[in-house]
C-alpha positions in Angstrom: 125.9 75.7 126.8 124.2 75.8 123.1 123.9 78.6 121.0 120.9 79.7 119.8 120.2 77.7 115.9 119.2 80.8 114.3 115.6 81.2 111.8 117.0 79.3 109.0 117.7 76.1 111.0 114.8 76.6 113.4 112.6 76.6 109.8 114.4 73.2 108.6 113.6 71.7 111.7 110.2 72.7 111.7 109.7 71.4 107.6 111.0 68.4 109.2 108.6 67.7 111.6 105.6 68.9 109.6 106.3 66.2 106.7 106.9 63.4 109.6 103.8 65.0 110.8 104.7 66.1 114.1 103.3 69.3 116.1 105.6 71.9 115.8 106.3 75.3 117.3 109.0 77.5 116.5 109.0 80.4 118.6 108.4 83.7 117.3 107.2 82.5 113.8 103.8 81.1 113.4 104.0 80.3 109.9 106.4 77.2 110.8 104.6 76.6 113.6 101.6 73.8 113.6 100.7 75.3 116.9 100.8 77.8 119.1 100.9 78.4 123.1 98.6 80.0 124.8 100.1 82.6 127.9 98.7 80.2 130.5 97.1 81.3 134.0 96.2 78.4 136.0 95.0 78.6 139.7 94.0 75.4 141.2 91.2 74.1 139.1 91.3 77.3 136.8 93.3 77.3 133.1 92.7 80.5 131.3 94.5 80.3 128.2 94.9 84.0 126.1 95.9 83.8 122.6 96.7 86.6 119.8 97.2 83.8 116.9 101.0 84.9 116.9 100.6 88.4 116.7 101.6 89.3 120.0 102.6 86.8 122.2 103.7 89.5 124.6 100.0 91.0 124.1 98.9 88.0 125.5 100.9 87.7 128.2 100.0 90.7 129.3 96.0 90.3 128.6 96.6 87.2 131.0 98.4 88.9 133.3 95.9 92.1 134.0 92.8 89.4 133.9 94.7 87.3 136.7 94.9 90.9 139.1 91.0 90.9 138.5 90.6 87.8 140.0 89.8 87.2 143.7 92.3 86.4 146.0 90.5 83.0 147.1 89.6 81.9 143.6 90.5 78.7 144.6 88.5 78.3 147.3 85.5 79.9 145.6 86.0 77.2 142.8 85.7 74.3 145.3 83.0 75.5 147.1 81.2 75.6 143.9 82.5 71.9 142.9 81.5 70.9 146.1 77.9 72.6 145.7 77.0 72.1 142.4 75.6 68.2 143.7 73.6 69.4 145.9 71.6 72.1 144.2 71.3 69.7 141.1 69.4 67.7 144.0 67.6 70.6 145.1 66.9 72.2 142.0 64.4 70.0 139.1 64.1 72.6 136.6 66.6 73.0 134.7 67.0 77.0 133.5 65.9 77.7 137.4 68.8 75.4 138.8 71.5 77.2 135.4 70.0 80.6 137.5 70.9 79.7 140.7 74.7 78.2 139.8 75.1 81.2 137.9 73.8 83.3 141.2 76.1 81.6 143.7 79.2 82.2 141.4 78.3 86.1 140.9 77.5 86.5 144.9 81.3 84.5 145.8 83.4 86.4 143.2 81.4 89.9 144.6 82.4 88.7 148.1 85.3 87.3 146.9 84.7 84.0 149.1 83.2 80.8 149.2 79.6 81.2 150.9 78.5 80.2 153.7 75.9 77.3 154.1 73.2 79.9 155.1 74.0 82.3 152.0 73.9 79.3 149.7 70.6 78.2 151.0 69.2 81.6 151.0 70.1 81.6 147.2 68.9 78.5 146.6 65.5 78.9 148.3 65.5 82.8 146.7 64.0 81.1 143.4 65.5 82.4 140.1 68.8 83.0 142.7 69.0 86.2 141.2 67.3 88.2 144.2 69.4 88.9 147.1 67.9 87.0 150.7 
Protein backbone atom coordinates (compact mmCIF):
# COMPACT_ATOMS: atom_id res chain seq x y z
CA UNK A 1 0.00 0.00 0.00
CA UNK A 2 1.37 3.69 -0.66
CA UNK A 3 1.57 6.37 1.65
CA UNK A 4 0.04 9.42 1.13
CA UNK A 5 3.02 12.05 -0.89
CA UNK A 6 2.27 14.75 1.33
CA UNK A 7 1.46 18.92 -0.04
CA UNK A 8 5.04 19.49 -0.96
CA UNK A 9 5.30 16.58 -3.41
CA UNK A 10 1.68 16.75 -4.50
CA UNK A 11 2.72 20.70 -5.51
CA UNK A 12 6.00 19.45 -7.50
CA UNK A 13 4.01 17.12 -9.33
CA UNK A 14 1.41 19.46 -10.10
CA UNK A 15 4.41 22.36 -11.36
CA UNK A 16 5.32 19.43 -13.38
CA UNK A 17 2.41 18.86 -15.27
CA UNK A 18 1.43 22.51 -15.65
CA UNK A 19 4.89 23.31 -17.57
CA UNK A 20 4.29 19.92 -19.80
CA UNK A 21 0.91 21.41 -19.97
CA UNK A 22 -1.11 18.77 -18.67
CA UNK A 23 -4.51 19.20 -16.64
CA UNK A 24 -3.91 18.89 -13.16
CA UNK A 25 -5.80 18.52 -9.96
CA UNK A 26 -4.38 18.13 -6.67
CA UNK A 27 -6.90 17.59 -4.22
CA UNK A 28 -7.66 19.98 -1.62
CA UNK A 29 -5.61 22.80 -3.19
CA UNK A 30 -6.92 24.72 -6.13
CA UNK A 31 -4.17 26.89 -6.63
CA UNK A 32 -2.10 23.82 -8.09
CA UNK A 33 -4.84 22.63 -9.64
CA UNK A 34 -5.64 23.53 -13.48
CA UNK A 35 -9.05 22.06 -12.73
CA UNK A 36 -11.43 21.27 -10.65
CA UNK A 37 -14.32 18.41 -10.15
CA UNK A 38 -17.52 19.04 -9.91
CA UNK A 39 -19.70 16.73 -6.98
CA UNK A 40 -21.42 14.85 -9.88
CA UNK A 41 -25.21 13.62 -9.75
CA UNK A 42 -26.03 11.71 -12.79
CA UNK A 43 -29.34 9.74 -13.32
CA UNK A 44 -29.74 8.21 -16.57
CA UNK A 45 -29.56 10.99 -19.00
CA UNK A 46 -29.19 13.68 -16.18
CA UNK A 47 -25.45 15.23 -15.10
CA UNK A 48 -25.80 17.95 -12.57
CA UNK A 49 -22.51 19.03 -11.82
CA UNK A 50 -22.29 21.60 -8.37
CA UNK A 51 -19.18 23.51 -7.95
CA UNK A 52 -17.84 25.99 -5.07
CA UNK A 53 -14.56 26.93 -7.20
CA UNK A 54 -12.54 25.05 -4.33
CA UNK A 55 -13.96 26.54 -1.46
CA UNK A 56 -15.98 23.81 -0.23
CA UNK A 57 -15.81 20.83 -2.02
CA UNK A 58 -17.82 19.23 0.88
CA UNK A 59 -20.31 22.29 0.29
CA UNK A 60 -20.82 20.98 -2.89
CA UNK A 61 -21.26 17.69 -2.19
CA UNK A 62 -23.72 18.39 -0.03
CA UNK A 63 -25.67 21.10 -2.43
CA UNK A 64 -25.68 18.04 -4.84
CA UNK A 65 -26.82 15.78 -2.58
CA UNK A 66 -30.06 17.76 -1.02
CA UNK A 67 -30.89 18.82 -4.93
CA UNK A 68 -30.82 14.93 -5.77
CA UNK A 69 -33.64 14.22 -2.69
CA UNK A 70 -35.69 16.97 -4.62
CA UNK A 71 -35.83 15.09 -7.59
CA UNK A 72 -38.59 12.72 -8.59
CA UNK A 73 -38.20 9.25 -8.05
CA UNK A 74 -38.79 8.38 -11.91
CA UNK A 75 -36.65 11.20 -13.20
CA UNK A 76 -35.54 8.83 -15.54
CA UNK A 77 -38.47 7.92 -16.99
CA UNK A 78 -39.72 11.49 -17.08
CA UNK A 79 -36.51 12.39 -19.09
CA UNK A 80 -37.28 9.80 -21.83
CA UNK A 81 -40.70 10.38 -22.18
CA UNK A 82 -39.67 13.88 -22.89
CA UNK A 83 -36.78 12.60 -25.41
CA UNK A 84 -39.22 10.59 -26.88
CA UNK A 85 -41.88 13.58 -27.18
CA UNK A 86 -39.99 16.35 -27.98
CA UNK A 87 -40.29 14.98 -32.11
CA UNK A 88 -43.50 14.92 -32.12
CA UNK A 89 -44.61 18.25 -30.77
CA UNK A 90 -41.80 19.92 -32.87
CA UNK A 91 -44.18 18.29 -35.61
CA UNK A 92 -47.17 19.41 -34.09
CA UNK A 93 -46.15 22.65 -32.94
CA UNK A 94 -44.88 25.57 -36.02
CA UNK A 95 -44.39 28.47 -33.89
CA UNK A 96 -41.63 28.48 -32.25
CA UNK A 97 -42.15 30.41 -28.55
CA UNK A 98 -45.75 28.41 -28.56
CA UNK A 99 -43.92 24.95 -29.19
CA UNK A 100 -40.68 26.39 -26.11
CA UNK A 101 -44.32 26.86 -24.07
CA UNK A 102 -45.62 23.74 -24.42
CA UNK A 103 -42.01 21.61 -23.80
CA UNK A 104 -41.61 23.77 -20.96
CA UNK A 105 -45.50 22.75 -19.90
CA UNK A 106 -45.08 19.03 -20.21
CA UNK A 107 -41.83 19.07 -18.12
CA UNK A 108 -43.44 21.21 -15.20
CA UNK A 109 -46.90 18.85 -15.35
CA UNK A 110 -44.33 15.37 -15.18
CA UNK A 111 -41.96 16.64 -12.40
CA UNK A 112 -45.53 17.87 -10.38
CA UNK A 113 -46.81 14.36 -11.04
CA UNK A 114 -43.64 13.08 -10.79
CA UNK A 115 -44.18 10.71 -14.01
CA UNK A 116 -44.02 10.53 -17.54
CA UNK A 117 -47.58 11.55 -18.98
CA UNK A 118 -49.76 9.78 -20.44
CA UNK A 119 -50.60 10.13 -24.30
CA UNK A 120 -53.92 11.76 -23.43
CA UNK A 121 -52.30 14.39 -20.92
CA UNK A 122 -49.58 15.13 -23.51
CA UNK A 123 -52.18 15.76 -26.06
CA UNK A 124 -54.37 17.78 -23.86
CA UNK A 125 -51.24 20.04 -23.34
CA UNK A 126 -50.36 20.13 -26.59
CA UNK A 127 -53.84 21.01 -28.03
CA UNK A 128 -54.22 23.48 -24.59
CA UNK A 129 -52.27 26.21 -26.76
CA UNK A 130 -49.57 28.21 -24.78
CA UNK A 131 -49.57 24.54 -22.70
CA UNK A 132 -49.55 26.56 -19.80
CA UNK A 133 -53.47 26.01 -19.00
CA UNK A 134 -54.39 22.86 -17.33
CA UNK A 135 -57.00 20.46 -19.88
Amino acid sequence: MLAAAGPETDRRAAALCRERRIPVNVVDDREASTFLFPALLRRGELTVGVSTGGCSPTAAAELRDRFARCLPDRIEDILDYLGSVRPWVRSEVEETARREAVLRALCRRCLELGRPLTPEETAALVQAGSGEEEP
